[in-house]
C-alpha positions in Angstrom: 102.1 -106.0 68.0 99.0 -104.6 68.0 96.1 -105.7 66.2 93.4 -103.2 64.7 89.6 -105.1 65.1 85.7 -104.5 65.3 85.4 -105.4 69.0 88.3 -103.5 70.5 87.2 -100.5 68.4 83.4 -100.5 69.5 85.1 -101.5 73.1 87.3 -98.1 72.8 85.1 -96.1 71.2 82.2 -97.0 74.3 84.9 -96.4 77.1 85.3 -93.1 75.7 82.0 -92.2 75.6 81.2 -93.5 79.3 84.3 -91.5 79.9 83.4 -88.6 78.3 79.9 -88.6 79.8 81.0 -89.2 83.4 83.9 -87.0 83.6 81.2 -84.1 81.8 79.0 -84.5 84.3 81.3 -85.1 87.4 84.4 -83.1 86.4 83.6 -80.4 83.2 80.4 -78.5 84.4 81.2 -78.7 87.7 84.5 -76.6 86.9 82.5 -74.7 84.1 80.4 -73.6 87.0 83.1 -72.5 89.4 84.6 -70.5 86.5 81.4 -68.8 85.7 80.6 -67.9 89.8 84.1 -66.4 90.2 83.7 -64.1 86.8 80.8 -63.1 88.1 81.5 -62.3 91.6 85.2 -61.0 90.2 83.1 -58.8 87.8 80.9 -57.5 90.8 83.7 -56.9 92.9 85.0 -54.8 90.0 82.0 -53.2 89.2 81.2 -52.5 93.3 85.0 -51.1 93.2 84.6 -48.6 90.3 81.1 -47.5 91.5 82.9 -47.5 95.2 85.8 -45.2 93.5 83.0 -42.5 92.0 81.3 -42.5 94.3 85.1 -41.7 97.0 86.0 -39.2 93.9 82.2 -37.4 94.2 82.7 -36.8 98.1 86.3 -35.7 97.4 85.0 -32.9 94.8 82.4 -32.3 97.6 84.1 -31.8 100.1 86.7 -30.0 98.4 84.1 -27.4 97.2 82.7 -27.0 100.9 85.9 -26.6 102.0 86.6 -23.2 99.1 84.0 -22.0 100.4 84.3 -22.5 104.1 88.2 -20.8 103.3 86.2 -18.1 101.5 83.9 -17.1 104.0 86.2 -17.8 106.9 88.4 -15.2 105.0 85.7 -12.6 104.2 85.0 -12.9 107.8 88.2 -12.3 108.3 88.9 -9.2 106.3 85.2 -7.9 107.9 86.9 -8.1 111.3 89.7 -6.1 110.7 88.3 -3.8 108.9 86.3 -3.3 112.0 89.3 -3.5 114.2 90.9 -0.8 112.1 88.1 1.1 112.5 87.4 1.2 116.3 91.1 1.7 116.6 91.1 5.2 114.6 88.1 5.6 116.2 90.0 5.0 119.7 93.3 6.9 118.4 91.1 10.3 117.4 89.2 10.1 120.8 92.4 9.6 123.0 94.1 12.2 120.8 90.9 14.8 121.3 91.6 13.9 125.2 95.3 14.6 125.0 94.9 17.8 123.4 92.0 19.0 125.6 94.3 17.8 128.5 97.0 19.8 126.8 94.9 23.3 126.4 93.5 22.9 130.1 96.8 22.4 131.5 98.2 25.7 128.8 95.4 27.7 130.9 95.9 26.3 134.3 99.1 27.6 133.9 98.7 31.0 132.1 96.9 31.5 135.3 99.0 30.1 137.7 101.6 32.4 135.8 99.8 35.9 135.8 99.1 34.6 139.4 102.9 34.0 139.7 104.0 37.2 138.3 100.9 39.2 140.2 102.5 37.6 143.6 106.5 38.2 142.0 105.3 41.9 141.6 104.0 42.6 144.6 106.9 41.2 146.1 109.2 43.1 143.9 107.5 46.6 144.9 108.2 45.0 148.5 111.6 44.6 147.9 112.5 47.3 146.4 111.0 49.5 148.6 112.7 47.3 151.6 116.2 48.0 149.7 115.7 51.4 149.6 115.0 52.0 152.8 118.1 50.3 153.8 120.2 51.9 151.3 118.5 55.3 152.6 119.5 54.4 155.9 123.0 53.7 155.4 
């Protein structure tokens, strides 16, 4: 059986202590250390990754906003051209048209003339004619 006394006590009690002491020094605030270094660097790394993700959502928003306005001016742009387009075509369509219709009149008068010319030549021609069959009717 076991037997409670003074000497094993102070003997237990003095282990413990050496024991306590040693494994403190070589074991505990080693391992209290570690434990602090990796919260902290685990806390940096966090804090590095939220500033990190601001800082990914600030260009995002950025770029996003140069990006409305490059679609904005891009479409204005746009709009300006064919407006412009639109314009120089009418403006091309009237001109042709003007052509056309000058064309039109000129070639109405070239042959009004060529016409009276026509009928001036058919007339004499007639008179011709008719004086030709008349003579060869008379004759007959």
């Amino acid at each position: 059986m076991l037997e409670f006394n003074l000497r094993d006590f102070i003997i237990l009690v003095v282990n413990f202590l050496v024991l306590y002491f040693a494994l403190n020094w070589l074991l505990f605030k080693p391992l209290a250390k570690v434990f602090k270094e990796r919260e902290t660097a685990t806390k940096g790394a966090l804090d590095e990754a939220k500033a990190l993700t601001q800082k990914k959502d600030d260009a995002v928003a950025a770029m996003n906003a140069d990006m409305a306005e490059a679609r904005s001016n891009a479409k204005s742009s746009r709009d300006k051209l064919r407006e412009e387009g639109l314009s120089l075509q009418k403006d091309q369509v009237s001109g042709t048209e003007a052509e056309a219709v000058a064309i039109i009149e000129k070639a109405r008068a070239e042959l009004q003339v060529e016409m009276l010319r026509a009928r001036a030549a058919i007339k004499g021609d007639v008179e011709q004619l008719s004086e030709e069959i008349v003579r060869k009717l008379v004759k007959v």
